[in-house]
C-alpha positions in Angstrom: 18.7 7.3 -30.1 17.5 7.4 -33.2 14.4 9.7 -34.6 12.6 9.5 -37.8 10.4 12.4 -39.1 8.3 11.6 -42.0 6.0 13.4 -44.8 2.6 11.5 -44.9 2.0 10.0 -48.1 -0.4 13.0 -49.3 2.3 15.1 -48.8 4.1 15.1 -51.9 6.6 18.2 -51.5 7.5 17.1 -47.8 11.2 15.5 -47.4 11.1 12.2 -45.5 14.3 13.2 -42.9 16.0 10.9 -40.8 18.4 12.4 -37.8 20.3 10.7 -35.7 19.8 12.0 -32.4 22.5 9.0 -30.6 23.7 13.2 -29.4 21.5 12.9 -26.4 18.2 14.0 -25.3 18.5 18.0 -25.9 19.0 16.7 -29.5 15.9 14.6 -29.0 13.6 17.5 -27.7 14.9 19.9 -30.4 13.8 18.0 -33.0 10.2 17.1 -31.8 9.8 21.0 -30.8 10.8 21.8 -34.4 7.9 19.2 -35.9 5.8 20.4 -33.8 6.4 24.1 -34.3 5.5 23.2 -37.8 2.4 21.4 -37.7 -0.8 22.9 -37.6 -2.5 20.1 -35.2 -0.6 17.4 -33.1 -1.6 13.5 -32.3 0.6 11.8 -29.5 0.6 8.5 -29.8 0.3 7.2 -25.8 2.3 3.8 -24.5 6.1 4.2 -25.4 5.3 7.7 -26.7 4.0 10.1 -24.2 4.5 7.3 -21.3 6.6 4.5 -21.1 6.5 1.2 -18.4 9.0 0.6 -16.1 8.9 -3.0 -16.6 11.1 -4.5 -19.4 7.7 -6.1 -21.1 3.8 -5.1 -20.9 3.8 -9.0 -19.9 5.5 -8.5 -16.8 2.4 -6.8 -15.4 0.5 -10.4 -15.9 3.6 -12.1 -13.8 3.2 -9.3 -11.3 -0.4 -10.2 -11.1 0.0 -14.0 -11.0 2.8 -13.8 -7.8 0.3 -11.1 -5.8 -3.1 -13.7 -6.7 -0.9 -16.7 -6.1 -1.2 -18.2 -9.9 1.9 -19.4 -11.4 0.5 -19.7 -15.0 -1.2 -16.2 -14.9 0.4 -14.7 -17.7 -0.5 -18.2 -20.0 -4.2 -17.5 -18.7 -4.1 -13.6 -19.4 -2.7 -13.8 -23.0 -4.8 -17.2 -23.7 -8.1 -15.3 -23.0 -6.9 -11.7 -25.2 -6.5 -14.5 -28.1 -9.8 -15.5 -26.8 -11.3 -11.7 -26.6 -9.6 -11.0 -30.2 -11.7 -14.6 -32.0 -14.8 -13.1 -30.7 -14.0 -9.6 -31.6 -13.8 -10.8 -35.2 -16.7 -12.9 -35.0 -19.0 -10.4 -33.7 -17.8 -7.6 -36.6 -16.4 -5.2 -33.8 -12.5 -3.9 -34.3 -11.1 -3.6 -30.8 -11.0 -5.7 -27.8 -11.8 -4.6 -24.0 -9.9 -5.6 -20.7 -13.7 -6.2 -19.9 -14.0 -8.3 -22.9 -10.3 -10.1 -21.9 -11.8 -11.1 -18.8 -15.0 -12.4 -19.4 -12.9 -15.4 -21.3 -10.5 -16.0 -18.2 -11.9 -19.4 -17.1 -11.8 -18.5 -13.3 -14.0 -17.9 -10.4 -15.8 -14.8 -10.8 -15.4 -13.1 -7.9 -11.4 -13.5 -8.5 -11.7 -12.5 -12.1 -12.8 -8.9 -10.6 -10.3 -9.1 -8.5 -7.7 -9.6 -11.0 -9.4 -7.3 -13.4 -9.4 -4.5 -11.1 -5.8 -5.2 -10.2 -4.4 -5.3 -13.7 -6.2 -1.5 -14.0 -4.5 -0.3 -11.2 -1.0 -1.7 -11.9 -1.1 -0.4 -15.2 -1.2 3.4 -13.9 1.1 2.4 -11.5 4.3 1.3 -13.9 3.4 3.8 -16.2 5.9 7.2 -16.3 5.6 10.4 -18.9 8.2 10.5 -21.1 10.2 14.3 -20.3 10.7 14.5 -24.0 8.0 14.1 -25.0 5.7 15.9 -22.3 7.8 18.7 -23.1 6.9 18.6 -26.8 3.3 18.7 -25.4 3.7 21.4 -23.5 5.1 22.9 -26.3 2.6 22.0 -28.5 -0.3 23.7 -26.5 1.8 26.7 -25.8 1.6 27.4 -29.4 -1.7 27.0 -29.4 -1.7 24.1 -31.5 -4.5 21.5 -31.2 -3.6 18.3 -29.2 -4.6 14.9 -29.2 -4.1 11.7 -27.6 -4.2 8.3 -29.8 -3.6 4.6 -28.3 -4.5 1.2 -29.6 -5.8 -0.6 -26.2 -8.0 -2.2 -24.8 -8.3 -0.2 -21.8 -10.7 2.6 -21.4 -11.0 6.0 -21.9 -11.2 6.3 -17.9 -7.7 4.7 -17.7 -5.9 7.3 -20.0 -8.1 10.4 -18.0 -7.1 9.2 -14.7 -3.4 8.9 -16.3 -2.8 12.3 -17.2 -4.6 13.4 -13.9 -2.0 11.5 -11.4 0.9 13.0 -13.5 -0.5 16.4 -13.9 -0.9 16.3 -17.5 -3.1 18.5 -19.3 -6.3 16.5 -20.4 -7.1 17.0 -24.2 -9.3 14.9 -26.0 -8.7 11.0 -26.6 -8.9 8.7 -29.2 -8.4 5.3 -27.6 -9.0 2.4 -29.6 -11.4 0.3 -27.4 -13.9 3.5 -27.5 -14.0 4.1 -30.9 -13.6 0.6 -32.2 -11.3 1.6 -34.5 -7.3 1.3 -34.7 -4.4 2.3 -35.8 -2.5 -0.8 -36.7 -5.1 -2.5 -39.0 -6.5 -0.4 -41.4 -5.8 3.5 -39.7 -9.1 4.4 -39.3 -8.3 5.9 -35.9 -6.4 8.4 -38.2 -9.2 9.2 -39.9 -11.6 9.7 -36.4 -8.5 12.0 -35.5 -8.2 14.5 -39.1 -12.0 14.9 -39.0 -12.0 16.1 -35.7 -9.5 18.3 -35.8 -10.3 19.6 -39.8 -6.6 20.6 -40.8 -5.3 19.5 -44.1 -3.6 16.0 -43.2 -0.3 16.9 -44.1 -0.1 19.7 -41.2 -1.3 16.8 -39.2 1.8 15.2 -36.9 1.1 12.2 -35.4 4.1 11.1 -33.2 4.5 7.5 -32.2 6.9 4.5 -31.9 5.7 2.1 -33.8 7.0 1.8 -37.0 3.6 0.2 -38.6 0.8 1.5 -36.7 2.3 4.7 -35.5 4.2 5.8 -39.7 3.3 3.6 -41.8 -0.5 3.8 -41.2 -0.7 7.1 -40.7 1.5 7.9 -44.0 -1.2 6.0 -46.0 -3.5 8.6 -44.4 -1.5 11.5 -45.5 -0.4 12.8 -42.1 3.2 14.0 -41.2 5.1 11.8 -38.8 7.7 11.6 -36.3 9.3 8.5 -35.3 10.1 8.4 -31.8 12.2 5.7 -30.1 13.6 5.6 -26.8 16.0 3.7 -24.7 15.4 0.7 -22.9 14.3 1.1 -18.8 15.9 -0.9 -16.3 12.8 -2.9 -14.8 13.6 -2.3 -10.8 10.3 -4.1 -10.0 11.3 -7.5 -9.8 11.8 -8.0 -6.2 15.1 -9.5 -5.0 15.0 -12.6 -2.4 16.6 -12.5 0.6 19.0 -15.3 0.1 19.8 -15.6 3.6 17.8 -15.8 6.7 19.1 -12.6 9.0 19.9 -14.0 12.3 20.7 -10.7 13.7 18.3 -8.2 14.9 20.3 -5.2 13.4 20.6 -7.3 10.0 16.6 -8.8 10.0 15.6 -4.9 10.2 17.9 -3.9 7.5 16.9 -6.7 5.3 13.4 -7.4 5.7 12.1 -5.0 8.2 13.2 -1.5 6.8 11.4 -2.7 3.0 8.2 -3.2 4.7 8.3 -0.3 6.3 9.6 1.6 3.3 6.8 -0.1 1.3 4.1 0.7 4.1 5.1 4.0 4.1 5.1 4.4 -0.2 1.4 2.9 -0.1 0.1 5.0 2.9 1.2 8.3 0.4 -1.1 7.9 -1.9 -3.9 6.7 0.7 -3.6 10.0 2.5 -3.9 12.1 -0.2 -7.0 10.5 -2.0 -8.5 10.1 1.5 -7.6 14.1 2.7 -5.7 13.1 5.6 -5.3 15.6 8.7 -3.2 14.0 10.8 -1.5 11.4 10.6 -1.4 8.6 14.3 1.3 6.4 14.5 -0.1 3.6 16.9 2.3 3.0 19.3 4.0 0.4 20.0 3.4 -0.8 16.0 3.9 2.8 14.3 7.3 3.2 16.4 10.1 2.7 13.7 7.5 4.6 11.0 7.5 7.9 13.0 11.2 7.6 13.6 11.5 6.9 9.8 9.4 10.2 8.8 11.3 12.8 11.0 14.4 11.5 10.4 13.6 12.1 6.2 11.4 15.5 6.2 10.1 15.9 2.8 11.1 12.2 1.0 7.3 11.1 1.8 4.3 14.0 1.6 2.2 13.2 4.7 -0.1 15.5 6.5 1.0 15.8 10.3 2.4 13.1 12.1 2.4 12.5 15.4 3.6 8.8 17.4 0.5 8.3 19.3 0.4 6.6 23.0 -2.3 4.2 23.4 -3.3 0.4 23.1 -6.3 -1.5 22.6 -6.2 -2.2 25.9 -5.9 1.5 26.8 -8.9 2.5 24.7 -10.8 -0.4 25.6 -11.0 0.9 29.5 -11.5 4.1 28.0 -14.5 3.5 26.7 -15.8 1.1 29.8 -18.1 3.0 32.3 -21.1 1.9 34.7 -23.4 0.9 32.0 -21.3 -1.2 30.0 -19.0 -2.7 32.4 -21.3 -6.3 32.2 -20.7 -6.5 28.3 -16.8 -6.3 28.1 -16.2 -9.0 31.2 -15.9 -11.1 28.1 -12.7 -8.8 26.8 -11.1 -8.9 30.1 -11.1 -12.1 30.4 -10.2 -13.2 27.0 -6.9 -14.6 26.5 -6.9 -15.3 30.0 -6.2 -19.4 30.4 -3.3 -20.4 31.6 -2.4 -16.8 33.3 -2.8 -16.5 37.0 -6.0 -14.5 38.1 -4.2 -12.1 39.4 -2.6 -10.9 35.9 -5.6 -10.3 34.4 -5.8 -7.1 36.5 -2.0 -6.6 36.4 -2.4 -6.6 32.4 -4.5 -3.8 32.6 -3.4 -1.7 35.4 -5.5 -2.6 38.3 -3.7 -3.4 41.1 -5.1 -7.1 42.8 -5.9 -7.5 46.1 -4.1 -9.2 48.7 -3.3 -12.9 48.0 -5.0 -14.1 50.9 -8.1 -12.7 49.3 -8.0 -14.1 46.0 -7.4 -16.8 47.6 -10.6 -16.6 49.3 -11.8 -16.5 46.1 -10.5 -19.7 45.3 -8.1 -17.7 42.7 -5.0 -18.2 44.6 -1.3 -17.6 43.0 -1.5 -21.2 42.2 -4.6 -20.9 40.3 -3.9 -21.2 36.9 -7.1 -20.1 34.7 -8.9 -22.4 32.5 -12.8 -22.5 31.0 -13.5 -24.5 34.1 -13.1 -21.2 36.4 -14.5 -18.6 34.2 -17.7 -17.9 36.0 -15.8 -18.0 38.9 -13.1 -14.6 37.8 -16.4 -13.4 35.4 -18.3 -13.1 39.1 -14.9 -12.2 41.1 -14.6 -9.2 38.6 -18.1 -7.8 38.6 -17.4 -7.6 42.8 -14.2 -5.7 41.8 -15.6 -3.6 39.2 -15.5 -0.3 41.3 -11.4 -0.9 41.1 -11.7 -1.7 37.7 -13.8 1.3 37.1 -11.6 3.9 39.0 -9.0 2.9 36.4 -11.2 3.2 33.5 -12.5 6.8 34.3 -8.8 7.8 34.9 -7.9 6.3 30.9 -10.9 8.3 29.7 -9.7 11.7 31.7 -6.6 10.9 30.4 -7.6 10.2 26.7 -9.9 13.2 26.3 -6.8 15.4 27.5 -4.8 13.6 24.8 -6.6 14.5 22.6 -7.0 18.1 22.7 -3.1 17.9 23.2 -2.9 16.9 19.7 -5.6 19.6 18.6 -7.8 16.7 17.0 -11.6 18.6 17.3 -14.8 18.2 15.0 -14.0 17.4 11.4 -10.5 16.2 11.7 -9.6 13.1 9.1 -7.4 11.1 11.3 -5.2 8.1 9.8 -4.8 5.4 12.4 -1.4 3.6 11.8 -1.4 -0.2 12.7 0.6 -3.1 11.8 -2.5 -5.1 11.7 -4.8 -7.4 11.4 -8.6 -7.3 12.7 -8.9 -3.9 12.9 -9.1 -4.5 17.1 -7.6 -1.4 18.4 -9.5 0.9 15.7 -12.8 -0.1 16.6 -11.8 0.6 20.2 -10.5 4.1 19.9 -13.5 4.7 18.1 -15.6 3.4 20.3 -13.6 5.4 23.6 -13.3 9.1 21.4 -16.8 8.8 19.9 -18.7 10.3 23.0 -15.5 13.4 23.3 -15.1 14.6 19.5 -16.0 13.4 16.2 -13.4 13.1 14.2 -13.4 10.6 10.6 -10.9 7.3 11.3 -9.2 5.9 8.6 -7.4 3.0 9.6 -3.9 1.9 7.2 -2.8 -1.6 8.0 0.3 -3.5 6.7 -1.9 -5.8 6.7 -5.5 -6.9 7.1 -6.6 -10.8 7.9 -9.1 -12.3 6.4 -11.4 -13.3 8.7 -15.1 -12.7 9.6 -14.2 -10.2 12.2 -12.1 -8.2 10.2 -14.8 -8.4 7.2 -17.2 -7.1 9.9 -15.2 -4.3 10.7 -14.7 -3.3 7.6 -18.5 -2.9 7.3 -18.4 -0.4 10.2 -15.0 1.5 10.3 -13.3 3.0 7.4 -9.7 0.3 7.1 -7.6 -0.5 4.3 -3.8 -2.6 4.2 -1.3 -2.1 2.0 -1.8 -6.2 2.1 -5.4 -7.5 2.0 -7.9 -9.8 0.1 -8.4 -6.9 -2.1 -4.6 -7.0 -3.0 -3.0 -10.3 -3.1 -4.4 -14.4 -2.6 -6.1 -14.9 0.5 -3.2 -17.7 1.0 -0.7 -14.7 0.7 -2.5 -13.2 3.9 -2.8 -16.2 6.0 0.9 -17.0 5.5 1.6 -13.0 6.7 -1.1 -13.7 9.7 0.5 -16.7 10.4 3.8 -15.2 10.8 2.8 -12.0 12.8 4.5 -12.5 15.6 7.6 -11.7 13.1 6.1 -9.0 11.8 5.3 -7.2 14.8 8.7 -7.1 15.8 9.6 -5.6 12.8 7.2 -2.7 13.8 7.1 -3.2 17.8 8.9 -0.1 19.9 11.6 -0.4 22.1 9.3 0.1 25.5 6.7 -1.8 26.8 3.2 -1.9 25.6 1.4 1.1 26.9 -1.7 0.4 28.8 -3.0 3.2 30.1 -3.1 7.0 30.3 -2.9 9.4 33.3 -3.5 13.1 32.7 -1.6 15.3 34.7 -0.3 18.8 35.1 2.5 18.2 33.2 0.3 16.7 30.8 -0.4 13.2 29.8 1.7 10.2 31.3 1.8 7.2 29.5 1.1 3.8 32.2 3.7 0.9 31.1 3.3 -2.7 31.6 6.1 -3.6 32.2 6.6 -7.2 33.3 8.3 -9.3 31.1 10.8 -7.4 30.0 13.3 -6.5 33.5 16.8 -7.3 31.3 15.6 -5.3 28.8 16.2 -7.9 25.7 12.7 -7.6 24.3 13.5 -3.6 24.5 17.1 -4.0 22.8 16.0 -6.4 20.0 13.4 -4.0 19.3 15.7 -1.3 19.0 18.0 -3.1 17.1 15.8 -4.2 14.4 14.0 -0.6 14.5 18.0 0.5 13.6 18.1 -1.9 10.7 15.4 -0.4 9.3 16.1 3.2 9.7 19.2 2.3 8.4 17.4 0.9 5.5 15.0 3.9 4.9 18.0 6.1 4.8 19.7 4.2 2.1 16.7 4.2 0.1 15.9 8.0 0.3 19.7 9.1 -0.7 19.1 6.1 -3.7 15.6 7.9 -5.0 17.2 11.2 -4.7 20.1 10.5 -6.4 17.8 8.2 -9.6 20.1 5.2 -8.1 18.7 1.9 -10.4 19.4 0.6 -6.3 16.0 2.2 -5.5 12.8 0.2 -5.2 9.8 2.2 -6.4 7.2 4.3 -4.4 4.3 3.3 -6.6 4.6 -0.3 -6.2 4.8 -1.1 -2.3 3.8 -4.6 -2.8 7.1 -5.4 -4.8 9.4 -3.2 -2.1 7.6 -5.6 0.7 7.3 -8.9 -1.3 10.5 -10.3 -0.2 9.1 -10.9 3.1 6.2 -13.0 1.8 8.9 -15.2 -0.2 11.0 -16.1 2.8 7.6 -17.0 5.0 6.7 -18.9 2.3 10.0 -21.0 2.6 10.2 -24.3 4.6 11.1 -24.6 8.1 11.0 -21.5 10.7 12.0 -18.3 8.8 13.7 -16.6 11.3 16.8 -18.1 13.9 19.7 -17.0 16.2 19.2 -14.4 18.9 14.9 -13.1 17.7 14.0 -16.3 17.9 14.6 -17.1 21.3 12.7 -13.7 22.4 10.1 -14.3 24.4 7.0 -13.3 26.3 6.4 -10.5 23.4 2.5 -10.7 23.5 2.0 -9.1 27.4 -1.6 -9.4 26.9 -1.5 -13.2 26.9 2.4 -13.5 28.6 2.1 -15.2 31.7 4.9 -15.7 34.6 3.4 -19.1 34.4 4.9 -20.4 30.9 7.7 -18.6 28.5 6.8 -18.3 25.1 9.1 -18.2 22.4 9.1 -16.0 19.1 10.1 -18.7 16.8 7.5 -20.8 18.4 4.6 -19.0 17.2 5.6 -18.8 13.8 3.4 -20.7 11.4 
């Protein structure tokens, strides 16, 4: 590396010095320790200074942006419209741009220019890093008692910077950001000038460190500060996301591959979201939050979650919960939904009510060789209400069940509860609200790895508290209807190796979790699952020793969307993304499986 240290230009008896520090960074720090020892006042300049980027090029955020939103030519558009933001600048007298100002000349639909707006802000405090050279000669700096400042010509706001040293712990001290005092650095100095009469020392005890040889030295030597030259290597970008060349055909390998980076990702995004939402206790949704809890307690301490706990349960299971006397009339449309085609006898067995005698459903004119259809929905909606005091000894049994459960797991008044879902509609959440309402009120946050976009799901974001690490708010709504489109795929990456839980019996041992267990008697659903859940352990594994050793192998936490995006390239591939052993699984939705009909995995890909 290389450091310059200059005498500003008013500083006639100070030596210009140049020292090559190619010695390594103890070199580095030594030096900027000593300037800063002797200055009376300090000025850091920010980008490439105090932080750097983990990308190779501030552009790179606009290609980032343009893959998420689904716009190829995003980074034409982006740079196009600062040109744009800079002609009007100069035509309206001002001296610094805004990323407001940016995007009010991106020709785009509104709506999606606040989208894209809001996302550049965030990625932007998500590739930035402190420099530990640097930050130390910061630290430094204030334990001498010297004044500190921080300079940067951007068009981002003062917000961005304060809510930049706050993620990274670094002391706030005032600002003097370009876009807020509509003056720079690089044209004329005057930012320099904002700076020495704040901080009224004589210029030439005033050090302004920076990297840029013309708006960092050379403007500030016209203004007769001291400088320092600071340069620093070039970072490895390892945000760039690798495609999976070839389709994994076996379990072990799809898990390893694809599986364990969504999982990795999911888990990097739901870090931050539990700490800015004050998390409790973390609920892994069983069957979905299977390989996630596995992932946790087999690496204590690599993510900082609250509690965890795998939690047994099912829509299905919360739904009869919540049924009693009262209600029963208003969800006979839930039981029998997803219904045609099955037998009428399976719509009890898919929820743990045992049927009557086949002589009298048949009586019912819902024999075994009844296959349901619209035609006879009156006829099971009427057959059910007469059966509703079976259906109801099974409810009451969930509930008893449920409210054990949950003092098991110590969850009382107050408690911030994650829900942990793979996705999409936010089903399951607005049923175990719905069942634990009445029995203790505790706040739901429900983390998704992804979120549809549908009117359903926008209507249950209204009403329950739901975010995905993929979602409208995130990427192109054509980015979340390829991932919806290709669930099935990603619930096996997610699904457990047992069978979907369906109900809960308390007992003196404590709570029992009720199996269905139907369509799974050779156990390949179950081994698949546990093969793929292998992969991805496998995966997480690798990925914690690579952070904790600084591997350039790693993928990083604060970009989960990158770590997962791989996935979203191979769906978006022609032809059926996955082959070989998964995708002749079938029967992996028991809710709508029926003896009458196999269905196969790859078939319900979109």
């Amino acid at each position: 590396m290389t450091v310059v240290m200059q005498g500003g230009a008013a500083a006639a008896t100070t030596m210009a010095t140049t020292v090559d520090m190619r010695g390594g960074d103890e070199g580095m720090a030594a030096a900027l320790h000593h300037a800063v020892a002797t200055a009376d006042a300090v000025s850091f300049d920010f980008f490439d200074t105090l932080f750097y980027r983990i990308v190779d090029s501030p552009d790179d955020v606009f290609d980032i942006i343009g893959r998420r939103f689904d716009l190829p030519d995003f980074r034409a558009q982006r740079k196009a419209a600062q040109a744009e933001a800079f002609a009007r600048m100069h035509k309206a007298g001002r001296n610094e741009i805004s990323l407001t100002g940016i995007y009010e000349c991106l020709p785009l639909d509104q709506a999606l220019v606040r989208s894209l707006q809001a996302a550049e802000y965030a990625l932007e405090l998500d590739v930035i890093r402190p420099d530990p050279t640097v930050l130390g000669a910061l630290h430094h700096a204030l334990n001498l008692g010297k004044p500190v400042v921080i300079t940067s010509d951007m068009y981002l706001t003062e917000p961005f910077f304060k809510d930049a040293l706050e993620r990274y712990g670094v002391p706030s001290v005032p600002l003097f950001i370009s876009s807020a005092c509509d003056a720079t650095k690089r044209d004329f100095g005057d930012l320099f000038d904002l700076v020495a009469d704040y901080l009224q020392v004589p210029r030439a005890r005033l050090l302004h460190i920076g990297d840029n040889p013309h708006g960092d030295i050379a403007q500030a030597n016209a203004k007769g500060l001291a400088t320092f030259l600071y340069r620093r290597e070039t970072v490895t970008s390892p945000v760039a996301p690798k495609p999976c060349d070839e389709v994994p055909v076996d379990p072990r390998e799809l898990g390893y591959n694809l599986g364990g980076r969504c999982a990795v990702a999911f888990l990097d995004w739901m870090e931050r979201q539990v700490r800015e939402d004050g998390i409790d206790h973390v609920l892994f949704l069983a069957r979905d939050g299977y390989v996630m809890d596995r992932i946790v307690r087999e690496n204590l301490g690599a993510w900082d979650l609250p509690r965890c706990s795998y939690f047994g349960g099912s829509r299905t299971a919360f739904t009869l919960a919540a049924i009693n006397d009262q209600n029963f009339p208003t969800y006979l449309p839930y039981l029998l939904s997803g219904s045609d085609g099955l037998s009428p006898y399976e719509v009890l067995e898919r929820i743990g009510v045992p049927a009557p005698a086949a002589e009298v459903m048949k009586q019912y004119g819902l024999g075994d060789d009844v296959m349901l259809s619209p035609a006879l929905h009156a006829r099971m909606h009427a057959f059910l209400h007469e059966y509703r005091f079976e259906i109801m000894a099974v409810c009451r049994r969930n509930r008893r069940g449920l409210f054990n459960y949950l003092k098991e797991l110590k969850l009382q008044r107050g408690t911030r509860v994650a829900l942990v879902d793979v996705g999409w509609h936010g089903t399951t959440q607005e049923a175990f609200e719905t069942a634990v309402r009445p029995m203790v009120d505790v706040s739901v946050q429900g983390y998704y790895f992804c979120l549809a976009d549908s009117p359903d799901t926008a209507r249950r974001r209204r009403r329950h508290a739901m975010r995905g690490l993929f979602s409208t708010d995130s990427v192109a709504d054509s980015v979340v209807r390829r991932l919806y489109d290709n669930r099935v795929l990603i619930e096996l990456f997610f699904t457990a190796p047992h069978n979907s839980i369906i109900g809960l019996e308390p007992g003196s041992a404590g709570v029992r979790w009720l199996e269905d267990g139907r369509f799974d008697p050779k156990g390949e659903l179950s081994a698949a699952a546990a093969a793929v859940a292998e992969g991805m352990q496998a995966y997480a594994r690798d990925q914690v020793a690579a952070r904790a050793s600084g591997s350039a192998a790693t993928t990083d936490k604060t970009l989960p969307l990158e770590t997962a995006w791989p996935l979203v390239d191979l769906l978006g591939r022609p032809g059926k993304p996955v082959a070989g052993a998964v995708a002749a699984l079938k029967n992996f939705d028991s809710w709508g499986a029926t003896r009458n009909k196999d269905m196969l995995l790859k078939d319900a890909l979109g």
